[in-house]
N, C-alpha and C positions, 0 to 999 in steps of 0.2 A: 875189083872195084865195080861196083853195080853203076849202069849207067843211067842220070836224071833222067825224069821224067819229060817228053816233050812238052812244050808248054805251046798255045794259043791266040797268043800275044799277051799282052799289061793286065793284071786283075781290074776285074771291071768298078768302077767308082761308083759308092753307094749313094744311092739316091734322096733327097732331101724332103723328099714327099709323103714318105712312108712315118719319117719321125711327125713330122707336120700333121699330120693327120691323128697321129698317138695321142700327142699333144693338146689337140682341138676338141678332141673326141674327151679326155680328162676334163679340162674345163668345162664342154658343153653340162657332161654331167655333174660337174660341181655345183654349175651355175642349175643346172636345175633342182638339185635337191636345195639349196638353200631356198629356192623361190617354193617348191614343195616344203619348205619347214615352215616358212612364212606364213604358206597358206593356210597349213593346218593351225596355227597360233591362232590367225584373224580369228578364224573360224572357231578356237573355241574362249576367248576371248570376249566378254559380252562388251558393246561400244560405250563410253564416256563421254560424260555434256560434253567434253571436247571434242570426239573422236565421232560424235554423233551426227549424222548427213543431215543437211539443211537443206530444208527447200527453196526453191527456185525464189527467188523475190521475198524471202525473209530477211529482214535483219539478226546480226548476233551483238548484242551488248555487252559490253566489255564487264567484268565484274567490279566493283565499287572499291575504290579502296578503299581499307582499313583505317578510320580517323580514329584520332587519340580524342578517349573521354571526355566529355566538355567539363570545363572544369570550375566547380563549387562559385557562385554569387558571391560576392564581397556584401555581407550580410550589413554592413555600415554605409555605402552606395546603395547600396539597391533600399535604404532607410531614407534616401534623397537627402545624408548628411554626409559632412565628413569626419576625420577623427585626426589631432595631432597628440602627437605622444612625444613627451622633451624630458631630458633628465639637465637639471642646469647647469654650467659650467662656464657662463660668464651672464652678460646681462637676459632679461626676462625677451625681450623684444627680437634678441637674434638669434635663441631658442626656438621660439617660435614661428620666424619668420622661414629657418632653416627647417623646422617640422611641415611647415603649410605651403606656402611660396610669398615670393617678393611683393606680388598684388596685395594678399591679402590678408599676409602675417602682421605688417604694422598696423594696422583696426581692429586685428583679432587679440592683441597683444593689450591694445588698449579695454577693449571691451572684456576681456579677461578679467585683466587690472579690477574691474569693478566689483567680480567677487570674491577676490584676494583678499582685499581689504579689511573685508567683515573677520579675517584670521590672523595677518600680520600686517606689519607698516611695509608700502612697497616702496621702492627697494630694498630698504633699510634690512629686511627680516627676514630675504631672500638670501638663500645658501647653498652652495655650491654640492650638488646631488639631492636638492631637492626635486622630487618627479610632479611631473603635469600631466594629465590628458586631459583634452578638451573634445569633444562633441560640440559640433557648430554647421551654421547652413551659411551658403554664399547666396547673396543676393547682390541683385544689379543695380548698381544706383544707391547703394545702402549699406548700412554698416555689417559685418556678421552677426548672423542671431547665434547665441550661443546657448546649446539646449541643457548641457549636463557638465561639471567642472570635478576632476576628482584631483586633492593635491595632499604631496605626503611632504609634510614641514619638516627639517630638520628644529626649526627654533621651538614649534611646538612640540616635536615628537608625535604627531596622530595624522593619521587620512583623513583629511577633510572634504565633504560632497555637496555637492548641491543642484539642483534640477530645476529646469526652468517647469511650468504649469500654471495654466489658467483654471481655477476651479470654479465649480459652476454656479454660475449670480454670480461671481465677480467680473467685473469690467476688463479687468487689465489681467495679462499673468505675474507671475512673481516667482520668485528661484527662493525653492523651500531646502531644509535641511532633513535628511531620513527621517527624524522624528515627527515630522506635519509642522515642523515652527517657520515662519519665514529667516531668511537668509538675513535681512537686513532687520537693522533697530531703525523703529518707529519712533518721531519725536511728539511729548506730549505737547501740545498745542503749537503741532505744525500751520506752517502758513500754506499745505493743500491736504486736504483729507484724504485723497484719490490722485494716485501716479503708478505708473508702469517698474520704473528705475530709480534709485538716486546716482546718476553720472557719473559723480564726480564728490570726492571730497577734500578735506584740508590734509588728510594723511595719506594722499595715494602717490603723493610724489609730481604732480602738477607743476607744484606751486600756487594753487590756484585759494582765491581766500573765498568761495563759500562751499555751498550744498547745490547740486543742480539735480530739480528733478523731472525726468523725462514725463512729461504730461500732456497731453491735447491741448488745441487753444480753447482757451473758454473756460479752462477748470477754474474754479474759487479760488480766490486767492484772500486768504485772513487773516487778523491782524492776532501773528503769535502773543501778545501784551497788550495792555493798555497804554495808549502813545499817541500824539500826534503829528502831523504829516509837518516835517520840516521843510523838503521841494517834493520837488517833479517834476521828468522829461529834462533831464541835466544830460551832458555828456551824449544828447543822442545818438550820435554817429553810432559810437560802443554800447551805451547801454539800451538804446531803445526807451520804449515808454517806460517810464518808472519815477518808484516812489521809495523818499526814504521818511522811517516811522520814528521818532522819540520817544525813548519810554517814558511815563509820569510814574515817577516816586521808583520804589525799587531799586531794583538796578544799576538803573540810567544808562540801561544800553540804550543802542539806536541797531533799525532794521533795517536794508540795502532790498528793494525787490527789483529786479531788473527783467528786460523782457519781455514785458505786461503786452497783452492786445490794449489798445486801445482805451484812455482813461475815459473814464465816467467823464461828461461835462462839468457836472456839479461837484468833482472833487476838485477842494481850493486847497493849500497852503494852509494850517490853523485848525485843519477839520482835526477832528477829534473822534479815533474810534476804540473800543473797548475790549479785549479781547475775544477770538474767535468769530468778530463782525470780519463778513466780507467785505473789502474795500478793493478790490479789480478781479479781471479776468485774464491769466497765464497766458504768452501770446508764444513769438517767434520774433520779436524785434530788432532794431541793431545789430552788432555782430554775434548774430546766432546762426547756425548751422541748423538745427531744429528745433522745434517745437518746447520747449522746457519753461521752470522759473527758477533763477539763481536767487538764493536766498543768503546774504550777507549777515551777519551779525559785528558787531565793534562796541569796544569802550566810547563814551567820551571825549577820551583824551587819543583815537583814531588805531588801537590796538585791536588785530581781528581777531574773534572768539571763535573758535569750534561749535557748532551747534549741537555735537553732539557732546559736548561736556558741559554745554550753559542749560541747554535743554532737562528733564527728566524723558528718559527712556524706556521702552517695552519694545517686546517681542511676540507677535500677534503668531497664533496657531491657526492650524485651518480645525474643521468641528470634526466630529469621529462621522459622523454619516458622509463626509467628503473626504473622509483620509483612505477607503479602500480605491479612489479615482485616484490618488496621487501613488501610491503603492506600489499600484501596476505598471506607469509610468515611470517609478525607479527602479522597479526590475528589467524592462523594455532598454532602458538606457543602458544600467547595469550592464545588460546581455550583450550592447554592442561596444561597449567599453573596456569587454572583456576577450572581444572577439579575435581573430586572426587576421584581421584585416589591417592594412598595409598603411603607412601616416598618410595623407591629405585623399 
């Protein structure tokens, strides 16, 4: 048996400083070659508005955002009008009022009305899918103007249009039809030669028993027949100054003019005028809202007549040298009646 080697004492315990330093020595160099890769990147790397050194006391402004397109005028606003579009499904008035708003649909609805009329009886003719647009402007204090009306009838079957226009030498404007003809029938030996509107008639659904037409104070007012003056100034509170006319022979209607400015001094009871003689001037009187002259007609025996069925009627065109000024003006309208623009 070979005998062990003498031994020295306890194997010596390895020391912790040697790994520690292995260790530190690895990282140092990891840590440096990364900062060496870095560096050679900067370096071939060229710098960005970003990455680019500012000088001392510059501002950097932030880049702008990205806004969304502005988007397309409402080509029927920016006309300083508006537009309601109704297809109808109960009455004319909540159509309308539902197209425009609560202000200003019940006046718009009325003033409508007025060129309904010249196409069907209203209500009466009015049918359920028949379509409206209106082009119309708000004003303060005042009724809607209403500039262009397009309406597709079921009772007719046709689109019917109409455009308002003042043509040039005439005083007042008037709502013509594509063709150059006015909108309204003209009665032959009206009691005013010159008005803007007729308001109101016996078939618009009033109730109301005449003609009213919107006219300045002062217009002429004649005597549609030859008649003489029964009273005058009766009923003022309601009627205002006014005259009612007898017809002699004829007829024997009698004439209702209500509203008048102010009578002549000289007109009595008995006068006697002849037809087409001026006998007052159209005012604002009694209960009137504005400016107009209601023009009555009756039997005898107190039964009210239509003036447009007692009267003879026309329908006044405008001339060819003034029809390419209205033309343009129904394609203008046209164009925004057709537009993409949104109701009121």
């Amino acid at each position: 048996m070979r005998p062990s080697l003498p031994t020295l004492g306890p194997p010596p315990k390895k020391s912790p400083v040697g790994s520690v330093v292995v260790v530190s020595l690895v990282l140092g160099l990891a840590a440096g070659g990364v900062w060496w890769w870095k560096q050679r990147l900067a370096e071939e790397t060229p710098p960005t508005e970003a990455s680019a050194p500012v000088d001392a006391g510059t501002t950097v402004a932030e880049a702008p955002e990205e806004s969304a397109p502005p988007t397309p005028e409402d080509p029927v606003k920016a006309s300083g009008l508006a537009r309601a579009s109704v297809e109808l499904s109960g009455p004319l008035e909540t159509a309308i009022v539902a197209a425009s708003d609560s202000e200003v649909g019940p006046a718009l609805a009325q003033v409508v009305t007025r060129t309904l009329v010249w196409w069907v009886d209203v209500p009466g003719d009015l049918r359920r899918g028949d379509k409206l647009d209106i082009l119309y402007e708000v004003r303060a204090n005042e009724e809607p103007l209403v500039h262009a009306v397009r309406f597709t009838s079921d009772k007719t079957g046709q689109t019917h249009r109409a455009y308002r226009f003042q043509a040039e030498g005439e005083s007042n404007p008037r709502y013509y039809l594509p063709g150059g003809e006015e909108l309204e029938l003209r009665l032959e030996n009206s009691p005013v030669d010159d008005y803007e509107q007729v308001t109101s008639l016996l078939r618009d659904g009033r109730r109301h028993k005449g003609v009213d037409f919107k006219t300045p104070v002062g217009t002429p007012v004649k005597a549609p027949f030859t008649g003489v003056v029964r009273r005058k100034n009766w009923g003022f509170r309601y009627n205002g100054n006014c005259i009612e006319l007898d017809e002699l022979g004829g007829k024997r209607r009698r004439a209702l003019f209500l509203h008048l400015d102010e009578l002549p001094s000289s007109l009595k009871v008995g006068d006697r005028f002849s037809v087409g003689t001026v006998m007052a001037r159209s005012g604002n009187s009694g209960r009137s809202f504005a400016p107009h002259l209601h023009y009555q007609l009756e039997t005898q025996g107190d039964r009210v007549l239509d003036p447009y069925e007692s009267h003879r009627t026309y329908r006044r065109s405008l001339g060819a040298a003034r029809r390419p000024a209205l033309e343009a003006e129904i394609r203008r309208m046209d164009g925004l009646l057709d537009s993409p623009s949104s109701n009121g």
